[in-house]
matplotlib code that plots the C-alpha trace (Angstrom):
import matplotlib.pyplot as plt

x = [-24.7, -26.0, -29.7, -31.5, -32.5, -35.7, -38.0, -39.6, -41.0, -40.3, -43.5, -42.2, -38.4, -37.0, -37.3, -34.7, -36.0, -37.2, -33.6, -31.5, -33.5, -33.2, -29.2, -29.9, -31.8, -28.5, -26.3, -28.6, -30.2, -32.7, -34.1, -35.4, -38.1, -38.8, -41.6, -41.5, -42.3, -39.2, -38.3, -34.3, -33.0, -29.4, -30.5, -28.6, -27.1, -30.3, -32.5, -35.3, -37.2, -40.5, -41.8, -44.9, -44.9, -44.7, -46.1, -50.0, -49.9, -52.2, -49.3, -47.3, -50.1, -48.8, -45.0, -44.7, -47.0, -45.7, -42.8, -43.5, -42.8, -41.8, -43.5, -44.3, -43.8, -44.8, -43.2, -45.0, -46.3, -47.0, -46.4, -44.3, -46.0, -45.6, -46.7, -50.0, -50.9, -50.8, -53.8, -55.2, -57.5, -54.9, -52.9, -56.0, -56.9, -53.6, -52.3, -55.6, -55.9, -52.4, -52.6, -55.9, -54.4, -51.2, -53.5, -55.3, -51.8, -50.8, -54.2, -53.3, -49.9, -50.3, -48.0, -46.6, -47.1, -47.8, -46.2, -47.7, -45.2, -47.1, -45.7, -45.5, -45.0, -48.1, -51.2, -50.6, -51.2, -50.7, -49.6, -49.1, -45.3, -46.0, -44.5, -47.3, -48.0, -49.7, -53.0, -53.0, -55.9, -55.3, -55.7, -53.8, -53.1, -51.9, -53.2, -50.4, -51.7, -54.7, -54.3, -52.0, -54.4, -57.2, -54.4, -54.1, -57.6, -57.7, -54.9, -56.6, -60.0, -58.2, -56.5, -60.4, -62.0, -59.6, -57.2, -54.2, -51.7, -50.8, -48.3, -48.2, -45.1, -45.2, -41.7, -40.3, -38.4, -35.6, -32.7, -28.7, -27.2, -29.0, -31.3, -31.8, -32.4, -34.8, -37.3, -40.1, -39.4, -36.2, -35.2, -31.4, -30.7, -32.3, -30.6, -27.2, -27.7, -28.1, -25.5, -23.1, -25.1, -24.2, -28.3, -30.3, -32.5, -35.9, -37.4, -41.1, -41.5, -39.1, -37.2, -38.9, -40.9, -39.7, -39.3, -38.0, -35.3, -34.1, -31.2, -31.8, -29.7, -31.2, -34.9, -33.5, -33.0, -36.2, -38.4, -36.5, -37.4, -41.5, -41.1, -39.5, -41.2, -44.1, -47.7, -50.2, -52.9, -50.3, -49.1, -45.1, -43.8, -40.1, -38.4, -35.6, -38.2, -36.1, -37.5, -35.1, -35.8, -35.3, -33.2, -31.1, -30.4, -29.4, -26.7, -25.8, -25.3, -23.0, -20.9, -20.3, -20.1, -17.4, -14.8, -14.8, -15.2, -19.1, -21.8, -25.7, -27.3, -31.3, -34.1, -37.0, -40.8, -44.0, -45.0, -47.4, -50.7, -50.4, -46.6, -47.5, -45.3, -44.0, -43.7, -42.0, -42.5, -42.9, -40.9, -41.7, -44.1, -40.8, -38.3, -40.2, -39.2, -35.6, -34.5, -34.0, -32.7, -31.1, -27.2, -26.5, -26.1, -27.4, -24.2, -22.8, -26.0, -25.0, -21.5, -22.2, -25.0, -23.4, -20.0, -23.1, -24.5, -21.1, -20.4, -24.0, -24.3, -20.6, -21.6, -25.1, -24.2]
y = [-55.1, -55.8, -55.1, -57.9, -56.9, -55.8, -57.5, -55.7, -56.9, -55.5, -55.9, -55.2, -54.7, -55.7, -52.3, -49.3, -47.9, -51.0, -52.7, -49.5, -49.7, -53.2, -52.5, -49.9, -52.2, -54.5, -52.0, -51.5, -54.0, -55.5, -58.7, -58.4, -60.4, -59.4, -60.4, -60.2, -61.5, -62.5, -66.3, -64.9, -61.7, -61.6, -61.2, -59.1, -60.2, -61.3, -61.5, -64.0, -63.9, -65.5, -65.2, -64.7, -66.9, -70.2, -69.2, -67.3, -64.7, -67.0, -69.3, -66.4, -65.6, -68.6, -68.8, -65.6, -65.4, -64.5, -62.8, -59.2, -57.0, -53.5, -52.5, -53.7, -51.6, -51.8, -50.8, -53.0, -51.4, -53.0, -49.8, -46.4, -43.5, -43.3, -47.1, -46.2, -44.8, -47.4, -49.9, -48.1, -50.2, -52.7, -50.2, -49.3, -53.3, -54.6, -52.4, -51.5, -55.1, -56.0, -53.0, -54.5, -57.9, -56.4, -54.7, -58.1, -59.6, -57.1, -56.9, -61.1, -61.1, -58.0, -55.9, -52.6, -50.5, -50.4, -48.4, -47.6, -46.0, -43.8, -40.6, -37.2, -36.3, -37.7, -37.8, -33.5, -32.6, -28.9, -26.3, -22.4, -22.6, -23.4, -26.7, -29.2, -30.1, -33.2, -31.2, -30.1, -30.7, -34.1, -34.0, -36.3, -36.1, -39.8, -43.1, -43.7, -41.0, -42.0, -45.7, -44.2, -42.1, -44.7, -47.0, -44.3, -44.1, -47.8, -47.2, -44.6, -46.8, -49.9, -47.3, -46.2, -49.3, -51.9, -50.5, -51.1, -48.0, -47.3, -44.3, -43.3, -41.7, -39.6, -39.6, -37.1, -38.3, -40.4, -40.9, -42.9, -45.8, -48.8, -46.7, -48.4, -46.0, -46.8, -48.0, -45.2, -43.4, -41.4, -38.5, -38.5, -41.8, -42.1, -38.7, -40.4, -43.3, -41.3, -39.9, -42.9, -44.0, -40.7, -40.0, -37.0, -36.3, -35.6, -32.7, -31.9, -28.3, -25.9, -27.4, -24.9, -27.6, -28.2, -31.1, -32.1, -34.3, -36.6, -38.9, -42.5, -42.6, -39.5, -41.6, -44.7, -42.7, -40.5, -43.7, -45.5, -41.9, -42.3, -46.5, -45.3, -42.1, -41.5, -40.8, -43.5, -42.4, -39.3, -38.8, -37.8, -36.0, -37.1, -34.9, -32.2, -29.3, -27.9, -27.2, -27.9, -27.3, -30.0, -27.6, -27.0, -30.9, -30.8, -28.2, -29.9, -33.5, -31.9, -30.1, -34.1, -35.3, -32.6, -34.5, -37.4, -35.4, -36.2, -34.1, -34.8, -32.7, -32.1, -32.6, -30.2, -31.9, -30.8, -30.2, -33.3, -31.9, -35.0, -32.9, -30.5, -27.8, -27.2, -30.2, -29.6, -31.3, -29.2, -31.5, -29.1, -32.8, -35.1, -32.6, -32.4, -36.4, -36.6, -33.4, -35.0, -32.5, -34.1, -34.3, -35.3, -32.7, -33.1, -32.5, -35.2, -37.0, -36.5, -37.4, -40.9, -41.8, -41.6, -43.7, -46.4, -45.9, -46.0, -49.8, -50.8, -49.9, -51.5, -54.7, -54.5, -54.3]
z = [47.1, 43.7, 43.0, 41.4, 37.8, 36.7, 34.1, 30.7, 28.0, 24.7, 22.1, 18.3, 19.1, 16.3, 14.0, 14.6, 18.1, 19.2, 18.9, 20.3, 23.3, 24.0, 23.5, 26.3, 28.3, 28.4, 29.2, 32.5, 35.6, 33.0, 32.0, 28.8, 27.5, 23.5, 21.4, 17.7, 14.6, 13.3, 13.4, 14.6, 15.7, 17.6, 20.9, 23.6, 26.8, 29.4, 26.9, 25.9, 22.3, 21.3, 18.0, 17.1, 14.7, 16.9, 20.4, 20.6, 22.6, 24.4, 25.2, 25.9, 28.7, 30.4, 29.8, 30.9, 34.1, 37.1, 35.7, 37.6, 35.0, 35.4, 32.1, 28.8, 25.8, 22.7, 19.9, 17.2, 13.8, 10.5, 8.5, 8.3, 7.3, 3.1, 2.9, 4.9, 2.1, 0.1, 2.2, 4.7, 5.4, 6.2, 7.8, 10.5, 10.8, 11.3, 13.8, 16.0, 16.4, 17.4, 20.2, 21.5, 21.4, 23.2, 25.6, 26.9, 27.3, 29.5, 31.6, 31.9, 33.3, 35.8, 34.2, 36.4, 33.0, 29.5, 27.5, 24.1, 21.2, 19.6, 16.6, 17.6, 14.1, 12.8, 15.4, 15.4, 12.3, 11.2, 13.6, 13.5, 14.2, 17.6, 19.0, 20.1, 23.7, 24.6, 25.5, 21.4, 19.0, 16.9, 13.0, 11.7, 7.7, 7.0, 7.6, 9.6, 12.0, 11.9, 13.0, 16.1, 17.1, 17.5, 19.4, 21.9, 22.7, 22.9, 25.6, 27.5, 27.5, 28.8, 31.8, 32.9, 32.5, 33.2, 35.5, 33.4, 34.4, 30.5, 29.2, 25.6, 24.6, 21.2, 19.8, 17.1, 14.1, 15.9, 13.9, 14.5, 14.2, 13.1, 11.2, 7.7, 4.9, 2.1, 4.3, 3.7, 6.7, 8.4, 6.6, 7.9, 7.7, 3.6, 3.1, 3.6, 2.1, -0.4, -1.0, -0.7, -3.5, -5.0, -5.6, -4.7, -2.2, -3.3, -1.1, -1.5, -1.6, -1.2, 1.5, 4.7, 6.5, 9.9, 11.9, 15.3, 15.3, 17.8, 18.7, 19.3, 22.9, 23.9, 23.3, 24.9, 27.9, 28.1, 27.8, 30.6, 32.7, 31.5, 32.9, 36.1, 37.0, 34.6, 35.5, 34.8, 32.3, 30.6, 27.1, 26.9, 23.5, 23.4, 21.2, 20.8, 21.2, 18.5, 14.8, 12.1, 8.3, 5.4, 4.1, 7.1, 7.8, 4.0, 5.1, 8.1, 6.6, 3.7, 6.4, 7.6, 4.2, 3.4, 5.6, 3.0, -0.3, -0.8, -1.0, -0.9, -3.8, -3.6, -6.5, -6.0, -6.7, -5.9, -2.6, -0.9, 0.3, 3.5, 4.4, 7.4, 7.5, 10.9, 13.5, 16.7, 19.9, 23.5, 25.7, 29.1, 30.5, 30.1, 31.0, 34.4, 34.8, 36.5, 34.6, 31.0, 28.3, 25.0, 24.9, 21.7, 18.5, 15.6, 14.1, 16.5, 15.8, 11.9, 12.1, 14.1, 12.0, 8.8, 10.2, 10.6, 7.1, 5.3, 6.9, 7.1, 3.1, 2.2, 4.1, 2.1, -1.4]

ax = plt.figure().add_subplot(projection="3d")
ax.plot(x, y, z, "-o")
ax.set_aspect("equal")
plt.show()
């Protein structure tokens, strides 16, 4: 007997996570109904998209009513980290009024859940070499941070006062396939593109600040176990739980990069007083969902990631 396929909505899935869990989606019993704010995206198999740009959200309130959906999630985001910087104020407007906005649509159509993508590498902040659980202080030192901090309390607000059974999930730096380099954010993907460029990597410091690093399956499949199984009203850090150095995925992408005679090299600047110097994730919460552990390497993780970045950058020219 074939079960009849569930409905989500997708919010923002056009960037890099967004789009490899929609890909995920379609590979499982979904229906997926994407809102972006591109006018064209190639679209997966059961998939609807509206754009933004010719239907309100207020339209979309109707279109979409009735629809039973298993969750929304939204991905959406105006800005990556470094460009924060650059308008704040636009940075905090922009995006605190899209999650409100996003909120309201959800509390409309009776959504199951709401699922709110927030950073686990920037709401934090600084940390003794501990990894963060979701119970930590927040000090965010970016903009970026900042602005997803306040969305998560708009979250949890909308959860007391309104009923709505939201989830926030803090992610660590996700990395794979489908990752575009140069875009201001994703350390492994611009770190190869790099070096099929033949450029160096510019690393702030001397190289010992840790991050937690995780592939983009392995996320695809530990949201899907916060939809399912996650409790109402809860943050989720989705990470590795593992701290890895700049330094150290420097090393690791040139053991991939030795296979085809390249090697990145690294130009040392002046360390950025907004760079926190360890970041790691405690993943005990989301572990405790269905058993998830990550599968994937980071040398694996590496390897496939840079097979991408070779034929994404030749076809990009």
């Amino acid at each position: 007997m074939t079960l009849p396929r569930k409905n989500i909505c997708i919010i923002g899935g056009g960037g890099f996570m967004g789009s490899a869990f929609r890909s995920y989606l379609s590979l499982n019993a979904y229906n997926i109904f994407t809102i972006g704010r591109s006018l064209n995206i190639s679209l997966f198999p059961n998939e609807e998209y509206f754009s933004v740009a010719e239907y309100s959200f207020k339209h979309l309130e109707e279109l979409l009513a009735g629809k039973r959906f298993v969750a929304i999630v939204d991905f959406a985001y105006t800005s990556v980290p470094n460009t924060s910087f650059d308008d704040p104020i636009k940075d905090f407007s922009d995006n605190l009024y899209n999650v409100i906005r996003h909120l309201d649509f959800a509390r409309v159509i009776k959504a199951a859940r709401f699922v709110y993508i927030s950073s686990g590498g920037t709401v934090y902040g600084e940390s003794n070499s501990k990894p963060f659980s979701e119970d930590a202080p927040n000090f965010p030192l970016s903009p970026y941070g900042v602005t997803k901090l306040a969305c998560e309390r708009y979250v949890y607000m909308y959860n007391r006062l309104h009923n709505l059974p939201t989830l926030i999930v803090r992610p660590s730096n996700i990395y794979g396939p489908g990752q575009k380099p140069f875009r201001g954010q994703g350390l492994v993907a611009t770190a190869l593109g790099l070096a099929v460029k033949g450029e160096p990597i510019h690393v702030f410091g001397n190289g010992s600040h840790v991050r937690d690093y995780l592939y983009v399956d392995d996320f695809s499949k530990a949201l899907i176990n916060v939809i399912d199984q996650g409790e109402p009203g809860k943050i989720y850090n989705i990470g590795s739980g593992l701290g890895v150095s700049i330094l150290d995925i420097v090393n690791q992408i040139n053991r991939v990069l030795k296979e085809d005679n390249t090697e990145l090299s690294v130009l040392s600047l002046p360390e950025r007083p907004f760079d926190v110097h360890f970041n790691v994730l405690d993943i005990k919460e989301i572990s405790q969902l269905n058993g998830w552990q990550p599968e994937v390497t980071l040398h694996t993780g590496i390897e496939n990631t840079w097979k991408w970045i070779k034929e994404y950058l030749k076809q990009h020219r």
